[in-house]
VONUTI-53533 format. One record per residue: residue in three letters; residue number from 0; x, y, z of N, C-alpha, C, CB in turn. Coordinates in steps of 0.2 Angstrom, whole numbers. Each point is the difference from the previous one (the first is absolute). Glycine has a CB too. Layout:
<lovexs>
r;k;n_X;n_Y;n_Z;ca_X;ca_Y;ca_Z;c_X;c_Y;c_Z;cb_X;cb_Y;cb_Z
Ala;NUM;X;Y;Z;X;Y;Z;X;Y;Z;X;Y;Z .
...
</lovexs>
This chain:
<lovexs>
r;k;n_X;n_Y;n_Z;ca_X;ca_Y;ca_Z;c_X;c_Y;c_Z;cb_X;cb_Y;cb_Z
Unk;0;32;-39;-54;2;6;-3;6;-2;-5;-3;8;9 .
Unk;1;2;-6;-14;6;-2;-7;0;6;-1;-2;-11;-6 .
Unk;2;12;9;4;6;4;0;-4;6;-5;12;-10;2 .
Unk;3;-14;7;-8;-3;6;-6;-3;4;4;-3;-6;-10 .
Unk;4;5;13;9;-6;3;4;-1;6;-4;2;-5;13 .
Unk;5;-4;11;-14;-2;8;-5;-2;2;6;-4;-1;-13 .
Unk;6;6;10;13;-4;2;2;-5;5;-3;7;-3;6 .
Unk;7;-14;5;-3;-3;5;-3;3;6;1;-9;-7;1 .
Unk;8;8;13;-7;2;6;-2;-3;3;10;-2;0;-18 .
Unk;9;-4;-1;22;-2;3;4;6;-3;8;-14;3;-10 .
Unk;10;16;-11;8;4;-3;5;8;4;0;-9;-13;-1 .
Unk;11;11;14;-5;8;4;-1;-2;6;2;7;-7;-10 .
Unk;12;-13;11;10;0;8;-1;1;-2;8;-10;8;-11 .
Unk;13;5;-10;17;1;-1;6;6;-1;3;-11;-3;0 .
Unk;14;15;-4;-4;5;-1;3;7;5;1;-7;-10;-4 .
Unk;15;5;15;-3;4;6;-1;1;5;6;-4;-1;-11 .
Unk;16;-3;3;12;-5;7;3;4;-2;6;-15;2;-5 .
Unk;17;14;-10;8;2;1;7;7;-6;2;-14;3;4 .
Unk;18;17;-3;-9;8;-1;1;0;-7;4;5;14;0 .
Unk;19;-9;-18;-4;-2;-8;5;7;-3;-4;-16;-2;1 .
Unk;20;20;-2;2;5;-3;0;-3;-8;-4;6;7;13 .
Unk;21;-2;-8;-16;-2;-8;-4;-1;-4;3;4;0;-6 .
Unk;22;1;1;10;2;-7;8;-6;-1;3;13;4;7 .
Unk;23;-19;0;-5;-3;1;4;-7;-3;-5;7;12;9 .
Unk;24;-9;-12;-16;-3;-1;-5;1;-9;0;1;14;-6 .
Unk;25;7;-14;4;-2;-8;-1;1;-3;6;3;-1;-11 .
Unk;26;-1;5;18;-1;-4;5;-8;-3;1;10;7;6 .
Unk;27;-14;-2;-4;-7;-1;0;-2;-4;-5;-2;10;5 .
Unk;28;4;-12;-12;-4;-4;-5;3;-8;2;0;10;-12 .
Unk;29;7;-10;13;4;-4;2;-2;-4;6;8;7;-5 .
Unk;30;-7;-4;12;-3;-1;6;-5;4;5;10;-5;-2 .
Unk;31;-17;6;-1;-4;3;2;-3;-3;9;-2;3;-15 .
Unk;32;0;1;18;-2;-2;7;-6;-2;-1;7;8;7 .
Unk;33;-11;-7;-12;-5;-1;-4;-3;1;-7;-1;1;10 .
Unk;34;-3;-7;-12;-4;1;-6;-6;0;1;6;-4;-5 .
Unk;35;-9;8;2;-7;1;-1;-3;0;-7;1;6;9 .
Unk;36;-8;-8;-10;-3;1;-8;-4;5;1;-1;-11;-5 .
Unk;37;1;15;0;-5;8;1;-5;-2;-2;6;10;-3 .
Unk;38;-14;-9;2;-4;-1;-5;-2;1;-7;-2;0;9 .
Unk;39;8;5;-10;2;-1;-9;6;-6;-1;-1;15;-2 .
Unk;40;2;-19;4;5;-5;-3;5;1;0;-6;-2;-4 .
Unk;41;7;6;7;9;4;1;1;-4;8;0;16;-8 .
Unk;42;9;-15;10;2;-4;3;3;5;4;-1;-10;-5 .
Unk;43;2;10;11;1;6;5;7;-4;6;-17;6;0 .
Unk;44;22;-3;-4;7;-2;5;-1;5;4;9;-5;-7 .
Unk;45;-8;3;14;2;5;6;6;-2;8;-14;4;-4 .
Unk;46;16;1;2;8;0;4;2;4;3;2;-5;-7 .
Unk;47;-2;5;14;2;6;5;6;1;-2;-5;-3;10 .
Unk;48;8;8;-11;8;5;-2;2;1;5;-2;7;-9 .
Unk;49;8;-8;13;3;0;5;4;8;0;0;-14;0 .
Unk;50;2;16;-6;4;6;-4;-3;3;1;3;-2;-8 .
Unk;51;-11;3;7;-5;5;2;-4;-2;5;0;4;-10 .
Unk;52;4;-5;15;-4;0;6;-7;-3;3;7;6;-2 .
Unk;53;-8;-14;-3;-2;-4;1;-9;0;-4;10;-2;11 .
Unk;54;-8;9;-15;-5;0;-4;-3;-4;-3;3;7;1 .
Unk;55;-8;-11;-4;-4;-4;-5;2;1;-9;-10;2;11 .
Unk;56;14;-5;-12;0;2;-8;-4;-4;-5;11;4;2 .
Unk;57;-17;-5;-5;-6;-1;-3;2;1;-9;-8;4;14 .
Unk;58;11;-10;-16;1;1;-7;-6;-5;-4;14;3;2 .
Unk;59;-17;1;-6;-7;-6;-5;3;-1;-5;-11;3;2 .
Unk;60;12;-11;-3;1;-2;-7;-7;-4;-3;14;0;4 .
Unk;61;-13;1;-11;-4;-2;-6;1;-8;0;1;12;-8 .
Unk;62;-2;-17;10;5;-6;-2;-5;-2;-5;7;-5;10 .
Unk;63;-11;7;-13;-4;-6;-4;3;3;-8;-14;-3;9 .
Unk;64;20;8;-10;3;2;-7;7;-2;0;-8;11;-2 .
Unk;65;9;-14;-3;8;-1;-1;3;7;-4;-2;-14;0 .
Unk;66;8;14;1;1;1;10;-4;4;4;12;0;-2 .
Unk;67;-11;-4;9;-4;5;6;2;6;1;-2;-8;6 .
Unk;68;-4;12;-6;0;7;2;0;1;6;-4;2;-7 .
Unk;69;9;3;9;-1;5;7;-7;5;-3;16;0;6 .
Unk;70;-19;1;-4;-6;5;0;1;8;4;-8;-13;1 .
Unk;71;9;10;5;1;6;4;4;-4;7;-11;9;-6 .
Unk;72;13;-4;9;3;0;5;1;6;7;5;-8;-9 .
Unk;73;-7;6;15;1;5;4;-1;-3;7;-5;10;-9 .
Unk;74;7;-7;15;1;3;7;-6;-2;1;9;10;1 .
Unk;75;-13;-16;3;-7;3;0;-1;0;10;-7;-7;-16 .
Unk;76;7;12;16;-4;4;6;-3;-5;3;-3;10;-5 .
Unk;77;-2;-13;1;-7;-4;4;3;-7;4;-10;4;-12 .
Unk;78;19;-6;11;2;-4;4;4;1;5;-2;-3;-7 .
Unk;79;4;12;8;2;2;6;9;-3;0;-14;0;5 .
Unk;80;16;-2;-2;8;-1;1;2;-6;3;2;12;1 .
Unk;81;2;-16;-3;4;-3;3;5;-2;6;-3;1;-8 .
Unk;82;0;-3;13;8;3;7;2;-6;0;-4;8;12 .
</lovexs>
């Protein structure tokens, strides 16, 4: 992950809406519990939040544009929680 990074107009509207902390954004880019590749080519950081009670925080970034895009980001469910 390189330091450049943007976010999309739809990644800052989310990050607003639900008052996501930075710490918790470049922790997961920084030290993710995992990486994944989507089958659009985007790259999928995921990181249990200890803050939020060990939820899954799932941020896509664009790497293939300079600078890398955050796309979107969210809580995803489909990983359940961290004990």
């Amino acid at each position: 992950m390189k330091p450049d990074l943007e976010y999309t107009g739809h990644a800052r509207d989310v990050i607003q809406e639900r008052s996501l902390p930075e710490d918790w954004i470049r922790d997961t880019l920084s030290e993710p519990d995992r990486v994944e590749m989507g089958s659009d080519g985007n790259t999928h950081y995921i990181k249990a939040i200890s803050q939020n009670e060990g939820r899954m925080l799932r941020v896509v970034v664009n790497e293939r544009v300079e600078p890398n895009r955050v796309v979107t980001l969210f809580f995803d469910r489909r990983l359940g929680r961290k004990q």
